[in-house]
N, C-alpha and C positions, 0 to 999 in steps of 0.2 A: 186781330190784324190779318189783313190776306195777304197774300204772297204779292202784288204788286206795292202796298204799302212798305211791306219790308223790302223787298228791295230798293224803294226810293229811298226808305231811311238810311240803309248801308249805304247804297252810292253815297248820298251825304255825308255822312260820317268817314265814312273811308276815302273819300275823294276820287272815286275810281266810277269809270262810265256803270251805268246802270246793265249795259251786257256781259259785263266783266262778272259783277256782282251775280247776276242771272245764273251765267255760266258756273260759278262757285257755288251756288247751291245747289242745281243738278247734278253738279260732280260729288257732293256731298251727300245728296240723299239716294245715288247709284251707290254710293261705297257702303253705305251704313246696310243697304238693300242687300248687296252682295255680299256681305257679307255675315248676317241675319241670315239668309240662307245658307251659308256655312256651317251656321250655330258657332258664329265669333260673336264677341262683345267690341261695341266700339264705346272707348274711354276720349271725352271730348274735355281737356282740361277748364274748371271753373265753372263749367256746365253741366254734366252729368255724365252718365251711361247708358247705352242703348243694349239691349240684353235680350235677347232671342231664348225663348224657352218653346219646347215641344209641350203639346198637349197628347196625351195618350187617346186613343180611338174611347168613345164610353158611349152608354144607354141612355137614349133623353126622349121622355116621354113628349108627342105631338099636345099640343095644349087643344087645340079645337078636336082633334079626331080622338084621342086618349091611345093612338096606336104607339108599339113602341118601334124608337129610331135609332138606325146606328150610325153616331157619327164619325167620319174619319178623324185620323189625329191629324195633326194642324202643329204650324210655327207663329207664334203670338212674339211681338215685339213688344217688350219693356222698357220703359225708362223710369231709370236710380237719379234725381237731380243729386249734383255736390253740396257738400256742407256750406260751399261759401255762393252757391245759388241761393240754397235755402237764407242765408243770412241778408243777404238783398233782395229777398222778397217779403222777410218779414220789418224789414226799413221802411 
């Protein structure tokens, strides 16, 4: 699904203009962002967790050249779905 699909379906569902709906998920995916760089966890009830984890700098060998690389550490965004996602997804 792309991002204009879902928003047509929420305007539907939710009976609200489609820039309202817009609006609400770029405020949602600024928050979760900012806060990811925090290193917060955002807990979104019935849905899941979105969890910010640091990766430490490490050595990884070039695959074409066999030279070795150092890569910097990095902030990886995870997400934990809920148990009751899980359970409507296996419905």
């Amino acid at each position: 699904m792309d991002n204009k699909t879902l928003i047509d379906n929420l305007s539907r569902r939710l009976d609200v203009s489609r820039d309202t709906v817009g609006i609400l998920i770029e405020g949602l995916t600024q928050t979760i962002g900012e806060c990811a760089a925090g290193l917060d966890s955002v807990s979104v009830p019935s849905f899941g967790t979105f969890e910010p984890k640091k990766r430490l700098e490490r050595v990884a060998l070039h695959p074409a050249s066999g030279r070795r690389l150092l890569v910097p550490p990095k902030i990886v965004l995870t997400f934990k779905p809920s148990a009751s996602l899980k359970q409507k997804i296996r419905k």
